[in-house]
DRENDO-1510 file (C-alpha; in Angstrom, 1 decimal, always signed):
<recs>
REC; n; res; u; v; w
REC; 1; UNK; -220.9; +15.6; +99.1 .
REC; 2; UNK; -222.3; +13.3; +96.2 .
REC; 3; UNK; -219.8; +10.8; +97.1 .
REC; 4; UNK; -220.5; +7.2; +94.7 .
REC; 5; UNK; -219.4; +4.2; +96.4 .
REC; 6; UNK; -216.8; +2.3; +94.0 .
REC; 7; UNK; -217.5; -0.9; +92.5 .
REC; 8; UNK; -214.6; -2.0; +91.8 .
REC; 9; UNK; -211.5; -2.0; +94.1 .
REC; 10; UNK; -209.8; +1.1; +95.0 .
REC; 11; UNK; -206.7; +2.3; +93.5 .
REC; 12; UNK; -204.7; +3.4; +96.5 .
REC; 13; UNK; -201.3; +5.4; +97.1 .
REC; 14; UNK; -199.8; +5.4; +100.2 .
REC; 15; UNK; -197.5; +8.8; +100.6 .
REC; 16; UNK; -195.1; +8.2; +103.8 .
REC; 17; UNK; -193.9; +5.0; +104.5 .
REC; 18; UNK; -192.0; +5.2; +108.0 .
REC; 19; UNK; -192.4; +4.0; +111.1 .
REC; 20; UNK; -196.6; +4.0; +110.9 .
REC; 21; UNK; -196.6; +2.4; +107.6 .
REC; 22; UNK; -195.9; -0.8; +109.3 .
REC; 23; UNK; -199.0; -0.4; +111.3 .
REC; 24; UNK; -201.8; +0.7; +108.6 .
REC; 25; UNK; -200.4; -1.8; +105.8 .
REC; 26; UNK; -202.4; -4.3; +107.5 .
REC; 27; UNK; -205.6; -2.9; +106.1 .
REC; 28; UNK; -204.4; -3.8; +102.9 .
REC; 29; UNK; -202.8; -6.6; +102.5 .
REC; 30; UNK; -204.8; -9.2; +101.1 .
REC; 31; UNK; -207.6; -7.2; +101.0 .
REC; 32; UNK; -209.7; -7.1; +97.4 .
REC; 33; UNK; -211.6; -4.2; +98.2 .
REC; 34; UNK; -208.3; -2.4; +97.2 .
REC; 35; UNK; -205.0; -2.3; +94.9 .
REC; 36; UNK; -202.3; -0.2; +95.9 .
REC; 37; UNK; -200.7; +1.1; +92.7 .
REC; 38; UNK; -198.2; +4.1; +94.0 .
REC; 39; UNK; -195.8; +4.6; +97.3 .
REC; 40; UNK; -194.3; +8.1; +97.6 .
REC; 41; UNK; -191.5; +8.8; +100.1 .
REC; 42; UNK; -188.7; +11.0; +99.9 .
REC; 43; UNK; -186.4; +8.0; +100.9 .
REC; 44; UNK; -185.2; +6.0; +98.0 .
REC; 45; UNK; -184.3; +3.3; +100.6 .
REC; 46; UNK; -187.9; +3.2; +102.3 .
REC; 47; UNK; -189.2; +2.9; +98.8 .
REC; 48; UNK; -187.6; +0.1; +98.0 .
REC; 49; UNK; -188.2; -1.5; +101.2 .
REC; 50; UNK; -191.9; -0.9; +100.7 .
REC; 51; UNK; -191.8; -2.2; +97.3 .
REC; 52; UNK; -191.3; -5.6; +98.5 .
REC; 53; UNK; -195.0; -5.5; +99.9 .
REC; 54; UNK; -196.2; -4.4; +96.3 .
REC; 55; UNK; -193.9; -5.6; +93.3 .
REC; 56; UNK; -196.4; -4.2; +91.3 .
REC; 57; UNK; -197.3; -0.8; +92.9 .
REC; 58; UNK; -194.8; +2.4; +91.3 .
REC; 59; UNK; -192.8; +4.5; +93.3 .
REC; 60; UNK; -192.5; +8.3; +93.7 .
REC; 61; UNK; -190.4; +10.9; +95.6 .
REC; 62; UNK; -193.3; +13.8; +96.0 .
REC; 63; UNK; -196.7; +14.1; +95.3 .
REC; 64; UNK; -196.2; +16.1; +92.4 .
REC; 65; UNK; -194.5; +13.4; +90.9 .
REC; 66; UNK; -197.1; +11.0; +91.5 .
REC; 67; UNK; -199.4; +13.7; +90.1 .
REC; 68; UNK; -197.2; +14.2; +87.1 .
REC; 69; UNK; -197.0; +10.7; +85.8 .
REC; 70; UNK; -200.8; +10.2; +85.0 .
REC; 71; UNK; -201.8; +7.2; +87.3 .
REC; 72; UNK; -204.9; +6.5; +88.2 .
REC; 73; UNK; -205.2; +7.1; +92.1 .
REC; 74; UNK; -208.9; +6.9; +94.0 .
REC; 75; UNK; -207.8; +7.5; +97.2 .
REC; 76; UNK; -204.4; +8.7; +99.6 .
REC; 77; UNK; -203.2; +6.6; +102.7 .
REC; 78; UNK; -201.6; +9.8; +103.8 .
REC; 79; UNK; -199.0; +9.1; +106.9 .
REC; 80; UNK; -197.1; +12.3; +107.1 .
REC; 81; UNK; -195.3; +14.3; +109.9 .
REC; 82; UNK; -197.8; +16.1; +111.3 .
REC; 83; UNK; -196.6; +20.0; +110.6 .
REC; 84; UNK; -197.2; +18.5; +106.4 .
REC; 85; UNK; -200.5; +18.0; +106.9 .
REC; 86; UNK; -202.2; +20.5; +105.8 .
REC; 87; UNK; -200.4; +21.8; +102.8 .
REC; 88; UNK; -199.7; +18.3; +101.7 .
REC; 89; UNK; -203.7; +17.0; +102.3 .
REC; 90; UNK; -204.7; +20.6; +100.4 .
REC; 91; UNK; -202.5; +19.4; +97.4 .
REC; 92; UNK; -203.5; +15.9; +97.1 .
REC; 93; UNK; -207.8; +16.9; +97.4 .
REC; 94; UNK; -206.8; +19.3; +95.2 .
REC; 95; UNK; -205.9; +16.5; +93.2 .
REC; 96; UNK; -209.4; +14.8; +93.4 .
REC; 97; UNK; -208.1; +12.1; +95.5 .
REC; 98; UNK; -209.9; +11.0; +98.6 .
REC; 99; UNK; -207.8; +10.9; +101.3 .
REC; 100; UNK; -207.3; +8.8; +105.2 .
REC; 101; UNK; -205.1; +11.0; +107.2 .
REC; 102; UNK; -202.9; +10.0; +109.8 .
REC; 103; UNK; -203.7; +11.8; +113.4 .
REC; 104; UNK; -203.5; +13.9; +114.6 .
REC; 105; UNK; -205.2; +16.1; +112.2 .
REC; 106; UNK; -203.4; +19.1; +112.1 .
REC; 107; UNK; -202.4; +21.6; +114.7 .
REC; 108; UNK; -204.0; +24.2; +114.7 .
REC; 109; UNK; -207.6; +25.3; +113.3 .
REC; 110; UNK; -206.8; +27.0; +110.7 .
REC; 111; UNK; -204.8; +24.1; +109.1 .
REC; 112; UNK; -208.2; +22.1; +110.1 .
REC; 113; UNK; -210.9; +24.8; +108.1 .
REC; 114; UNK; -208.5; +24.6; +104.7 .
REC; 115; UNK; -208.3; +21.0; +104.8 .
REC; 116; UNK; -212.2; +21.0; +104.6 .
REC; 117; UNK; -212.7; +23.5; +102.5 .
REC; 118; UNK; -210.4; +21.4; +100.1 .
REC; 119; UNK; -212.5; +18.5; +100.4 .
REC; 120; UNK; -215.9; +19.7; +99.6 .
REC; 121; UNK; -214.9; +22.7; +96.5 .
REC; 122; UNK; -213.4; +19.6; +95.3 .
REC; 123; UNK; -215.7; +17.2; +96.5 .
REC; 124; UNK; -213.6; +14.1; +98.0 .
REC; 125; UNK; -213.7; +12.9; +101.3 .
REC; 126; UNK; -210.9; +13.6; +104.3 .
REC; 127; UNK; -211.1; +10.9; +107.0 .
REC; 128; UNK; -208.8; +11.1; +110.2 .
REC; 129; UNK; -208.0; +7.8; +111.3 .
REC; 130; UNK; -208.8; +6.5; +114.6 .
REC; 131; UNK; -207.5; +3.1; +115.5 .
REC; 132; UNK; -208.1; +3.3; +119.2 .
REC; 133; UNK; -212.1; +3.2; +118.6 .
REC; 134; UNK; -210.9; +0.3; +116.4 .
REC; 135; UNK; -209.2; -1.5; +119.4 .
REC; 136; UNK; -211.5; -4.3; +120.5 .
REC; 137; UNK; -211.6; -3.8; +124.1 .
REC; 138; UNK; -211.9; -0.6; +124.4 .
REC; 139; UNK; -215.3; -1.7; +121.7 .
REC; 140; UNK; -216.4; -4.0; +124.5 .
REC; 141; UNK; -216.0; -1.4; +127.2 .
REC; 142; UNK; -218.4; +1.2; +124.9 .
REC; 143; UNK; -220.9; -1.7; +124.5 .
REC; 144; UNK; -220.9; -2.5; +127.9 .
REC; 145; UNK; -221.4; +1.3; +129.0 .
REC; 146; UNK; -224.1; +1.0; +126.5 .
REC; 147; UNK; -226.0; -1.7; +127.9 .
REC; 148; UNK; -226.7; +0.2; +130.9 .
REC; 149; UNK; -225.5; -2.8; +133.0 .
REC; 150; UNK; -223.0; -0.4; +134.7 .
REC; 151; UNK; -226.2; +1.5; +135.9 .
REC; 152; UNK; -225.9; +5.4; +135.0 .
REC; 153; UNK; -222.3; +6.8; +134.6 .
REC; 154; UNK; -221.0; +8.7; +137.7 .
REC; 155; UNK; -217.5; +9.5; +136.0 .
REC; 156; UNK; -214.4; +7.8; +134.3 .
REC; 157; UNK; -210.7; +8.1; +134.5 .
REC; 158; UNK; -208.2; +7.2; +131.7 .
REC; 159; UNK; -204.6; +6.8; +132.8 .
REC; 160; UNK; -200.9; +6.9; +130.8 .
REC; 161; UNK; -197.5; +6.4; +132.1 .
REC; 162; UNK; -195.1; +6.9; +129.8 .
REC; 163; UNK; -191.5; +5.2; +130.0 .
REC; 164; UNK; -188.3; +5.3; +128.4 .
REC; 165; UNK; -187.2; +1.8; +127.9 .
REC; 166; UNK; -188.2; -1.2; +126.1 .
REC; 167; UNK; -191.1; -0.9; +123.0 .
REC; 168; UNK; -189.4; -1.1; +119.1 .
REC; 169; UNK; -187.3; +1.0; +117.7 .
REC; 170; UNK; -188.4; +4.3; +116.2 .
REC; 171; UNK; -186.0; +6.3; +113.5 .
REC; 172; UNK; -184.2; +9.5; +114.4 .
REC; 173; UNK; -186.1; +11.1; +111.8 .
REC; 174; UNK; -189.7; +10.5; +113.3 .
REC; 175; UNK; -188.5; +12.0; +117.0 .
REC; 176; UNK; -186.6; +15.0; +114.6 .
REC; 177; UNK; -190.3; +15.5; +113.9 .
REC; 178; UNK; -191.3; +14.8; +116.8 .
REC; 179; UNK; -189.0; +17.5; +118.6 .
REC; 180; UNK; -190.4; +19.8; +116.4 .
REC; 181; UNK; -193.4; +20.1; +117.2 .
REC; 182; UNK; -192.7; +19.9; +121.4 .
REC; 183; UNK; -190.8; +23.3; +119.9 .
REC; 184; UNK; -194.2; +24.7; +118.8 .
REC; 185; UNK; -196.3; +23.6; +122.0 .
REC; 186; UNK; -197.5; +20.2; +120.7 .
REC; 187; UNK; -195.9; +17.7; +122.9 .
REC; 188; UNK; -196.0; +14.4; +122.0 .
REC; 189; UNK; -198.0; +12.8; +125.3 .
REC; 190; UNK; -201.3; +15.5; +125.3 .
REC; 191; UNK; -201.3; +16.5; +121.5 .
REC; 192; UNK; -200.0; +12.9; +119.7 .
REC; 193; UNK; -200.5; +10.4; +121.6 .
REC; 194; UNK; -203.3; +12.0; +123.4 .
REC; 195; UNK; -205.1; +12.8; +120.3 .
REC; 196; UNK; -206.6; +9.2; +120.9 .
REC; 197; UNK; -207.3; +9.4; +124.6 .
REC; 198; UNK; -209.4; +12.7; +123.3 .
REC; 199; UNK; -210.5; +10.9; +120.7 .
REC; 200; UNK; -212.0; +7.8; +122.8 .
REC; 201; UNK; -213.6; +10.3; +124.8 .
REC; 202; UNK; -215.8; +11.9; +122.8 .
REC; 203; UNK; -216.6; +8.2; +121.2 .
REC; 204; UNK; -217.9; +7.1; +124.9 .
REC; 205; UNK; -219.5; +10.6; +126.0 .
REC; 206; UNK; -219.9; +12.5; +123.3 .
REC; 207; UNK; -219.2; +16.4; +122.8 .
REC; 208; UNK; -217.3; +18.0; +125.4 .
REC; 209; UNK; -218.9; +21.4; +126.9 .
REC; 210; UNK; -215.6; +22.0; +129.5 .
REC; 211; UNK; -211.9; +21.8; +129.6 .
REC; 212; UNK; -209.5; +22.4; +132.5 .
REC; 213; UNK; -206.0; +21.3; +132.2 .
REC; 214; UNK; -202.6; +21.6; +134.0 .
REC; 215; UNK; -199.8; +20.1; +131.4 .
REC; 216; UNK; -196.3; +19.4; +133.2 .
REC; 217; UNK; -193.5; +19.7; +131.5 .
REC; 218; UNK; -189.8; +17.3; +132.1 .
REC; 219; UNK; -186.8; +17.6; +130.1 .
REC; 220; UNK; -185.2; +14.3; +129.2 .
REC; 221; UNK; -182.0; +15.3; +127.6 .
REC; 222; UNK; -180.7; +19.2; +127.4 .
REC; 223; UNK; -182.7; +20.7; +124.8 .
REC; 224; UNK; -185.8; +18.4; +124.8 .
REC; 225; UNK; -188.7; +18.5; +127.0 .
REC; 226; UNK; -191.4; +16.0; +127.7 .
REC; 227; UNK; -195.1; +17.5; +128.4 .
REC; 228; UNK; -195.4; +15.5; +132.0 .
REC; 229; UNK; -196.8; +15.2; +134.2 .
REC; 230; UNK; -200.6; +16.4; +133.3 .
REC; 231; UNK; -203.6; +16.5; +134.3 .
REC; 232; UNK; -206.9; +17.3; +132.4 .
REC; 233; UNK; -210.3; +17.5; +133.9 .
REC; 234; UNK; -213.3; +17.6; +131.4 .
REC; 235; UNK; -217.1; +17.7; +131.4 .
REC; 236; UNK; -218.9; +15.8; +128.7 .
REC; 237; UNK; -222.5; +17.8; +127.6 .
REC; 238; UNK; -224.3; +14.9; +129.2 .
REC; 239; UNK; -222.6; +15.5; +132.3 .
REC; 240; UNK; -220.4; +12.7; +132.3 .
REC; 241; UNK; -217.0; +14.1; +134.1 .
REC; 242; UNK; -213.7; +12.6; +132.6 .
REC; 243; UNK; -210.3; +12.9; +134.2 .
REC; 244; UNK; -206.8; +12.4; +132.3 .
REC; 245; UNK; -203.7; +11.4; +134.3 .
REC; 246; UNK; -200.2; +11.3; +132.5 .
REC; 247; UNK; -197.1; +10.3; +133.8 .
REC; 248; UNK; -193.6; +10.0; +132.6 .
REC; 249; UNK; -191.3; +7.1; +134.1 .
REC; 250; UNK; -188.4; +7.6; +132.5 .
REC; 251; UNK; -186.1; +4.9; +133.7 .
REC; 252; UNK; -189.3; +2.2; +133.5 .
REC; 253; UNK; -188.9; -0.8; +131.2 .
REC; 254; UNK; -192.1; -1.9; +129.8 .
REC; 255; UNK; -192.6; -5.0; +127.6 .
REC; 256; UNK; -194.5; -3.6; +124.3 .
REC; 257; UNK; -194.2; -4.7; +121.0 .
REC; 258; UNK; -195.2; -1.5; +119.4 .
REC; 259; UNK; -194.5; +2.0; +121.6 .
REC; 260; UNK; -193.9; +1.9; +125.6 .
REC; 261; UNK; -197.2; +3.6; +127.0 .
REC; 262; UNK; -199.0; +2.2; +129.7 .
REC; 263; UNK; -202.7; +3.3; +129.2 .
REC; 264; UNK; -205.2; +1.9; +131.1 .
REC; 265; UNK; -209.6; +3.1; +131.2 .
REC; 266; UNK; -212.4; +3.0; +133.9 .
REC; 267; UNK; -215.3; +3.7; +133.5 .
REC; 268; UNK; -217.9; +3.9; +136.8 .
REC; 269; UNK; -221.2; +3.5; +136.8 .
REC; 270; UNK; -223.9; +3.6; +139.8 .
REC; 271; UNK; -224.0; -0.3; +139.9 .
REC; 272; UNK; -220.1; -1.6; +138.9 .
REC; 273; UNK; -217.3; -0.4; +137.1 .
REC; 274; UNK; -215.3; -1.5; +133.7 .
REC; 275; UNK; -211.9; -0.9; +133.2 .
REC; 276; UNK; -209.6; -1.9; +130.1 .
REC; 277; UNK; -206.1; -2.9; +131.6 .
REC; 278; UNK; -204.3; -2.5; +128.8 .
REC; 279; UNK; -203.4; -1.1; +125.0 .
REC; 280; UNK; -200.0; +0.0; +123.2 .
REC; 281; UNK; -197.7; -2.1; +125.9 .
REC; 282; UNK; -198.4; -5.1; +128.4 .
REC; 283; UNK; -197.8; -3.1; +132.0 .
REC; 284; UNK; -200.8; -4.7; +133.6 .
REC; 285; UNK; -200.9; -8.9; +132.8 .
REC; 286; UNK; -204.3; -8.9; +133.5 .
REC; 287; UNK; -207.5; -9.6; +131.3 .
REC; 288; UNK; -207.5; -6.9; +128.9 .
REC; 289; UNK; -211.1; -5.8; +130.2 .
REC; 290; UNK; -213.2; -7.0; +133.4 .
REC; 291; UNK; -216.2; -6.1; +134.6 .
REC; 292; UNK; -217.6; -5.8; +138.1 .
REC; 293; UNK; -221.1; -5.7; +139.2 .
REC; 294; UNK; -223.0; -6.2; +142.0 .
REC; 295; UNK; -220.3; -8.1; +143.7 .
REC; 296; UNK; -219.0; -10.4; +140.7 .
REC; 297; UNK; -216.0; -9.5; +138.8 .
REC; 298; UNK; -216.0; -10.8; +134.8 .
REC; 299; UNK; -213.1; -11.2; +133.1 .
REC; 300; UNK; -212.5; -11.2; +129.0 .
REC; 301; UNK; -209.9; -13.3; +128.2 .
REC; 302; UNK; -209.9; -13.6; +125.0 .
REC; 303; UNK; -210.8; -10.2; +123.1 .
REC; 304; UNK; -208.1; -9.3; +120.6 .
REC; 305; UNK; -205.7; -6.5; +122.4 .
REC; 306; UNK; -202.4; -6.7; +120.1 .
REC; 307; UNK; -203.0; -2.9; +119.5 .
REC; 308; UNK; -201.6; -3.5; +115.7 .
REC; 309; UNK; -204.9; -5.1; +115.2 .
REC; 310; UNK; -207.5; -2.1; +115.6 .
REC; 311; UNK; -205.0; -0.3; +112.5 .
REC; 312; UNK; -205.8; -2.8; +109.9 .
REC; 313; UNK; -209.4; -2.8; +111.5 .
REC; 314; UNK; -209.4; +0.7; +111.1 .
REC; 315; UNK; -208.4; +0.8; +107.7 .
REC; 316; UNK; -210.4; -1.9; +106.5 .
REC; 317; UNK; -213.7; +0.1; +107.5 .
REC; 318; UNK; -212.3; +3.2; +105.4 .
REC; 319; UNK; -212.3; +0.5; +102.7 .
REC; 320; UNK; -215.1; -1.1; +102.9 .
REC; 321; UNK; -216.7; +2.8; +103.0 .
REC; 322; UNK; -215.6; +3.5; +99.9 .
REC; 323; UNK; -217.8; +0.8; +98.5 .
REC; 324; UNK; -220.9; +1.2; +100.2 .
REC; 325; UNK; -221.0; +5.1; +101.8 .
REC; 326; UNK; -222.6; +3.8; +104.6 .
REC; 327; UNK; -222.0; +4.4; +108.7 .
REC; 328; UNK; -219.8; +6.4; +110.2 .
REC; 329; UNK; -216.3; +7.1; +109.5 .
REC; 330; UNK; -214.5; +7.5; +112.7 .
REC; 331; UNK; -213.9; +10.3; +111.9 .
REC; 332; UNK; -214.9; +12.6; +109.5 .
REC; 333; UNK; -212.9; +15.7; +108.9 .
REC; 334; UNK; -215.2; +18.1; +110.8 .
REC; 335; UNK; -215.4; +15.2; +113.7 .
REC; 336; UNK; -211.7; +15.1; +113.7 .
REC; 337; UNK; -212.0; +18.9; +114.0 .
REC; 338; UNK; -214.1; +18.4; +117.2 .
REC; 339; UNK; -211.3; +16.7; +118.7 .
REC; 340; UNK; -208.5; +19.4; +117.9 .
REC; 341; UNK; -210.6; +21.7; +119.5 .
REC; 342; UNK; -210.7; +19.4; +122.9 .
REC; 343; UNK; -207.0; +19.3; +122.6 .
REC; 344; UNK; -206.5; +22.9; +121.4 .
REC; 345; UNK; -209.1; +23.7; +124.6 .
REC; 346; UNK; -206.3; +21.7; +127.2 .
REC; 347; UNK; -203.6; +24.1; +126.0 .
REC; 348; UNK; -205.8; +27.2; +126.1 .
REC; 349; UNK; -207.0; +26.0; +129.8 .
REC; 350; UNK; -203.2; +25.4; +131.0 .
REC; 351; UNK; -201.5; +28.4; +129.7 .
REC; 352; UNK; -204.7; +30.6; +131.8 .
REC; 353; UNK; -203.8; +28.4; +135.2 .
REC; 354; UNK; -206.6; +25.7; +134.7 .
REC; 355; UNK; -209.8; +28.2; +134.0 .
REC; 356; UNK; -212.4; +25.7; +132.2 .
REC; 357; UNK; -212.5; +26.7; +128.7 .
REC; 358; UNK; -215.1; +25.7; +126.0 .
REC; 359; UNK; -213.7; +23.7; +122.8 .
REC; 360; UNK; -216.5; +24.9; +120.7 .
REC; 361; UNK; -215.2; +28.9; +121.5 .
REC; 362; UNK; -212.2; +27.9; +119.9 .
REC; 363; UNK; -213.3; +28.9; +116.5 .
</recs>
């Protein structure tokens, strides 16, 4: 697209303001690359909770609204139940507002190819937000892997136990959501939360040539059912082999300021191994990345790994895009696509018994 970088700051909106909200504000606060001038939620109590953040920013109950009034709006911090997305992200490029769009992106493919098409017969941008590529030692375990100082990669394995106690409180209406979509085959460990394990993956290995899967299912309470445990086995095109092992520990108290996932990365190479200990919670009070090679084990000590910190980090690069157009997005709508074909390819893979399927067959 003939996208001109702004030179002035960027007149914002968010549209949603639950539970994430609290996470993705910190991209803007303070920050003079943008002015947030609208906040749309159906909740007239959210709105004026929000509204303490920006006394000066107006307040809507729909898009249309927003889009009614006249104002002035750049771009669309969009942070909207997931089965929205793509109506809502069609309306608002349809609009000729840019827009950064909470994961995951959508959920299914045809949800993905309108959103696109939106953006370029309108010509804005849709970005998918990725704050785990954001999270900085997860950024030291990529450089690292880069250096070649673990030798060539023989494999990696990512790990996630998810438990039931302890973490911050969510509202009912986020796991109403939530329930939904475990109701149309998009549990909330492989397709939400997993959207950034798949993510990570492709942003260590690149494009992904093979999928198997197994995905487990639990039920928690009568009616509601938790996809665990899983499994999912993948080859990168470079042939780089990555294996995915979720758990669900439902009685497990784990100390987390944010959500109560224990995640934990390893990387192997022919010479050492790196793994990050840690992410969303603090299961494993170790450095949040070490090293070992050749015998000697390094420890980082003092990388940044409050997991809040890769959203604003996140956000800020959208940001700072706007004004210069430069670099990568992380991600791009048709990157973002990439990765709802990886997860798309883990359902496909499971429902067959664990044949490998391609992601890029997926249409």
């Amino acid at each position: 697209m003939g996208f001109t970088p702004y030179d002035r700051p960027v007149r914002a909106a968010f549209v949603g303001l639950g539970r994430i909200y609290d996470l993705n504000v910190r991209a803007y606060l303070g920050n003079p690359d943008v002015e947030v001038v609208a906040l749309v939620d159906p909740s007239e109590d959210r709105r004026n909770e929000r509204k303490a953040d920006w006394p000066n920013a107006h307040t809507f109950s729909s898009v249309a609204e927003l889009a009614a009034s006249g104002m002035e709006v750049d771009a669309v911090e969009a942070l909207l139940p997931i089965p929205l997305h793509a109506d809502v992200v069609v309306e608002m490029l349809d609009r000729g507002w840019h827009v950064n769009l909470q994961k995951p992106m959508c959920n299914d493919l045809a949800g993905a190819t309108r959103m696109l098409e939106a953006a370029r017969d309108n010509d804005r941008l849709l970005r998918v937000m990725e704050n785990y590529v954001f999270y900085q030692p997860l950024r030291k375990l990529k450089e690292i892997v880069d250096s070649g100082q673990l030798g060539p990669v023989s494999g990696y394995h990512m790990k996630m136990v998810a438990s039931g106690r302890g973490g911050w409180d969510v509202p009912a209406s986020t796991y109403d959501w939530q329930f939904r979509q475990m109701k149309e085959g998009r549990g909330t460990l492989v397709f939400d939360d997993g959207w950034h394990k798949l993510s990570s993956a492709i942003w260590l290995f690149g494009p992904v040539r093979e999928v198997r899967s197994w995905i487990g299912n639990t039920e928690i309470i009568p009616g509601i059912d938790v996809d665990a445990p899983s499994t999912l086995v993948w080859e990168h095109e470079s042939g780089v082999r990555g294996v995915w092992d979720i758990t669900l520990a439902v009685d497990m108290y784990l100390r987390s300021d944010y959500y109560t996932n224990d995640e934990r990365w390893e990387v192997t190479g022919r010479s050492g191994f790196a793994r990050v200990n840690r992410c969303t919670s603090r299961g494993v009070q170790q450095p949040s990345l070490e090293v070992y090679v050749d015998g000697e084990m390094q420890s980082f000590h003092a990388l940044d790994d409050d997991w809040a910190s890769s959203f604003g980090d996140s956000g800020r690069h959208w940001l700072r895009w706007l004004h210069t157009g430069r670099g990568p997005m992380l991600w791009s709508g048709d990157e973002a696509r990439d990765v709802l074909r990886f997860a798309l390819a883990a359902y496909a893979s499971s429902a067959a018994g664990g044949i490998g399927v391609d992601p890029a067959s997926l249409g």
